[in-house]
VOBA-1610 file (N, C-alpha, C; in pm, whole numbers, padded with zeros to 5 digits, always signed):
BEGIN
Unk+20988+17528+21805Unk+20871+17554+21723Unk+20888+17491+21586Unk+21011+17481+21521Unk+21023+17397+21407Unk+20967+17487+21281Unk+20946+17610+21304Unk+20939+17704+21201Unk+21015+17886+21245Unk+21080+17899+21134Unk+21132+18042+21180Unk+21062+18121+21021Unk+21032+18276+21041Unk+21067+18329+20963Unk+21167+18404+20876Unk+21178+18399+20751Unk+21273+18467+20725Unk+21265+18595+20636Unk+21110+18651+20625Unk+21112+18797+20520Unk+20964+18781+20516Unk+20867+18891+20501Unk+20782+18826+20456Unk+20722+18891+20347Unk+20618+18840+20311Unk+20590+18822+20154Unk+20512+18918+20091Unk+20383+18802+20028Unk+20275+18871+19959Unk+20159+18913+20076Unk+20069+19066+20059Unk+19978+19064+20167Unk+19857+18976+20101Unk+19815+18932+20244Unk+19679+18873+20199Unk+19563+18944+20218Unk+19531+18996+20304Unk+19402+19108+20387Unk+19476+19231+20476Unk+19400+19304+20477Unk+19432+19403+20590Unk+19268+19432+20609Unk+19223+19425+20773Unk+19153+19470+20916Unk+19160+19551+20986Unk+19076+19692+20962Unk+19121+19755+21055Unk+19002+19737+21215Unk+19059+19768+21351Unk+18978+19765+21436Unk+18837+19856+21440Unk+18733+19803+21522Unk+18631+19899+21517Unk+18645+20005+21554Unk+18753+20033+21680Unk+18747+20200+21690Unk+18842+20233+21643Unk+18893+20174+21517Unk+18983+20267+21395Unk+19128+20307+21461Unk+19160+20236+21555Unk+19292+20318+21604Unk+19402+20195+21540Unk+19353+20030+21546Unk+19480+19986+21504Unk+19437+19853+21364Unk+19527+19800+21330Unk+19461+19702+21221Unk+19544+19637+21208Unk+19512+19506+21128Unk+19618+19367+21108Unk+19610+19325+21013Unk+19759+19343+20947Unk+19820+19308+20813Unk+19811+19165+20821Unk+19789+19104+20712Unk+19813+18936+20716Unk+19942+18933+20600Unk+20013+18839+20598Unk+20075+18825+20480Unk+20137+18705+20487Unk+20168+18639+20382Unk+20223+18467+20314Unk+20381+18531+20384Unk+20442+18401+20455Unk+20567+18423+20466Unk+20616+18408+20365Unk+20795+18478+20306Unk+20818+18493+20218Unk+20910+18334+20165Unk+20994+18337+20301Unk+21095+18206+20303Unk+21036+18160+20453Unk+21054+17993+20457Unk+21050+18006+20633Unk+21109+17829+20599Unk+21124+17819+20730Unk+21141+17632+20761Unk+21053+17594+20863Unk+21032+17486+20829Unk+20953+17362+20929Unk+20962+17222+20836Unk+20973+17195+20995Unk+21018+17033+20995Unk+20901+16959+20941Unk+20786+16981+20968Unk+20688+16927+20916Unk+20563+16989+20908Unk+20444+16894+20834Unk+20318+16997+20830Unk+20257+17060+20677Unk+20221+17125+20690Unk+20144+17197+20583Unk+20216+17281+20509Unk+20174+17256+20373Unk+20232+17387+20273Unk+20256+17487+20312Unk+20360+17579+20334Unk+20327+17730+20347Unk+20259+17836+20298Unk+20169+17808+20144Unk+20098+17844+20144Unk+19980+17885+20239Unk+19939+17760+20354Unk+19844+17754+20477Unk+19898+17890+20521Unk+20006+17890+20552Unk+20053+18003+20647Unk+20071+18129+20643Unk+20042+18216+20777Unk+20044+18366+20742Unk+20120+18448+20856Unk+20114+18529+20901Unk+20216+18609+20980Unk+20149+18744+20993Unk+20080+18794+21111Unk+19997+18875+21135Unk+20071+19008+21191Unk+20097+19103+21102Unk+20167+19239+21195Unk+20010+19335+21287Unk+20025+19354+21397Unk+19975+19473+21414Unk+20022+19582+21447Unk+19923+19697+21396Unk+19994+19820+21347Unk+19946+19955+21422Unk+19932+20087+21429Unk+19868+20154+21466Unk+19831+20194+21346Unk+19680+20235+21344Unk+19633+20282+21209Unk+19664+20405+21200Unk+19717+20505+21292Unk+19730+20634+21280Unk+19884+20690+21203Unk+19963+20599+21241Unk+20090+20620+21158Unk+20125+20478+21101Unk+20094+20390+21094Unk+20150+20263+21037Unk+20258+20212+21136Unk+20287+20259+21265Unk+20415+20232+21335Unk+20358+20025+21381Unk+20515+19977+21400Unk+20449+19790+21393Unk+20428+19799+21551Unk+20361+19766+21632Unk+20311+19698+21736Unk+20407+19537+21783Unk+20365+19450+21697Unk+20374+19356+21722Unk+20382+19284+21585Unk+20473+19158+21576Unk+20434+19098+21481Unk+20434+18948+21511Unk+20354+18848+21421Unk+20314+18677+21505Unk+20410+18637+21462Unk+20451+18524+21508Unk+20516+18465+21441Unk+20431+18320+21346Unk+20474+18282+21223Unk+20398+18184+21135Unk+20310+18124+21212Unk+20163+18122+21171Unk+20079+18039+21199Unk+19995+17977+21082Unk+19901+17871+21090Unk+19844+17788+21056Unk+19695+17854+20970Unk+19665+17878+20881Unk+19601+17981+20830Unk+19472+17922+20778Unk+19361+17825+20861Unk+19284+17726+20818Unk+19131+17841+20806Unk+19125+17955+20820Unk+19009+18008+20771Unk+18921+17999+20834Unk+18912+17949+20979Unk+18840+17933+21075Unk+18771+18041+21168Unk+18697+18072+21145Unk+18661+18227+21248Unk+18706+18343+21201Unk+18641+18445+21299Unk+18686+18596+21222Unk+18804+18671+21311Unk+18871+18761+21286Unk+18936+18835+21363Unk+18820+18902+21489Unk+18864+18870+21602Unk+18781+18959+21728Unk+18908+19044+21776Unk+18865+19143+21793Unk+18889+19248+21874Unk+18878+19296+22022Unk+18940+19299+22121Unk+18919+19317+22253Unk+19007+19424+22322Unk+19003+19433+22480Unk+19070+19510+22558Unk+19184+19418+22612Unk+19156+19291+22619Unk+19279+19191+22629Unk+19347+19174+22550Unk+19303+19152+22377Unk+19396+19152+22266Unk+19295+19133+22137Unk+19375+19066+22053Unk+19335+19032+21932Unk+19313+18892+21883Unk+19224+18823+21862Unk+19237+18682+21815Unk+19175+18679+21657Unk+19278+18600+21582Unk+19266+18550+21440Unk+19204+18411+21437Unk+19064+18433+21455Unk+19007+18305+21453Unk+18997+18217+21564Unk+19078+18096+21523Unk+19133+17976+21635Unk+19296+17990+21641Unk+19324+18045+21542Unk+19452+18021+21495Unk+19599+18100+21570Unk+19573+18211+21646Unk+19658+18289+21678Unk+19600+18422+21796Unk+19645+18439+21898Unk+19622+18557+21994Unk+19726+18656+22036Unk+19661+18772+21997Unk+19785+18886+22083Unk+19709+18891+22181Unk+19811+18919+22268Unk+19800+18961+22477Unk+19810+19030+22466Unk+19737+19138+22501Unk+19778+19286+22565Unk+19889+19332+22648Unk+19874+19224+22735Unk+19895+19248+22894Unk+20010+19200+22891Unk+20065+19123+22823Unk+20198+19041+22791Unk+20306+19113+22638Unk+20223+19131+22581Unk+20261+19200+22444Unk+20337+19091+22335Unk+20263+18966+22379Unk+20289+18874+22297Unk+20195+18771+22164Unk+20227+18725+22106Unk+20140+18648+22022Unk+20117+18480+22060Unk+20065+18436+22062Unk+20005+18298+22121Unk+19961+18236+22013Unk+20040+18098+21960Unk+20003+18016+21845Unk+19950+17872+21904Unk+19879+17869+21958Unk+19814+17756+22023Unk+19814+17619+21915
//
């Protein structure tokens, strides 16, 4: 992948879902590497959470943060735009 994280940072937004049970932290990675590409500024790192205790779900690993689309919400998962998908069914994040 040519990027790892290493802490992360400042938040940028927090989303919570429509039926209020979970929501997604965005935040600037704090340190990271890649070989090439875009400022890290572009980039963000999406935790999801349960809204009922804050416990982490899942967290993305760095993606590409071009502002494209909205967060959707589903029974399959979560998509950030174009930019990033959680699977349900897999319990993974997808950086296409």
């Amino acid at each position: 992948m040519g990027m790892r994280l290493t802490g992360a940072g400042d938040l940028i937004d927090i989303e919570t879902s429509p039926d209020r049970k979970e929501r997604i932290e965005l935040y600037r990675p704090n340190r990271w590497q890649r070989s090439t590409g875009h400022d890290s500024g572009d980039h963000a790192v999406a935790r999801l959470a349960s809204a009922a205790d804050g416990a982490t779900l899942a967290v993305s690993p760095p993606f590409y943060l071009d502002g494209a689309g909205t967060t959707r919400w589903s029974a399959q998962g979560v998509a950030i735009g174009v930019a990033v998908r959680y699977d349900r069914a897999t319990g993974q994040w997808r950086v296409p």
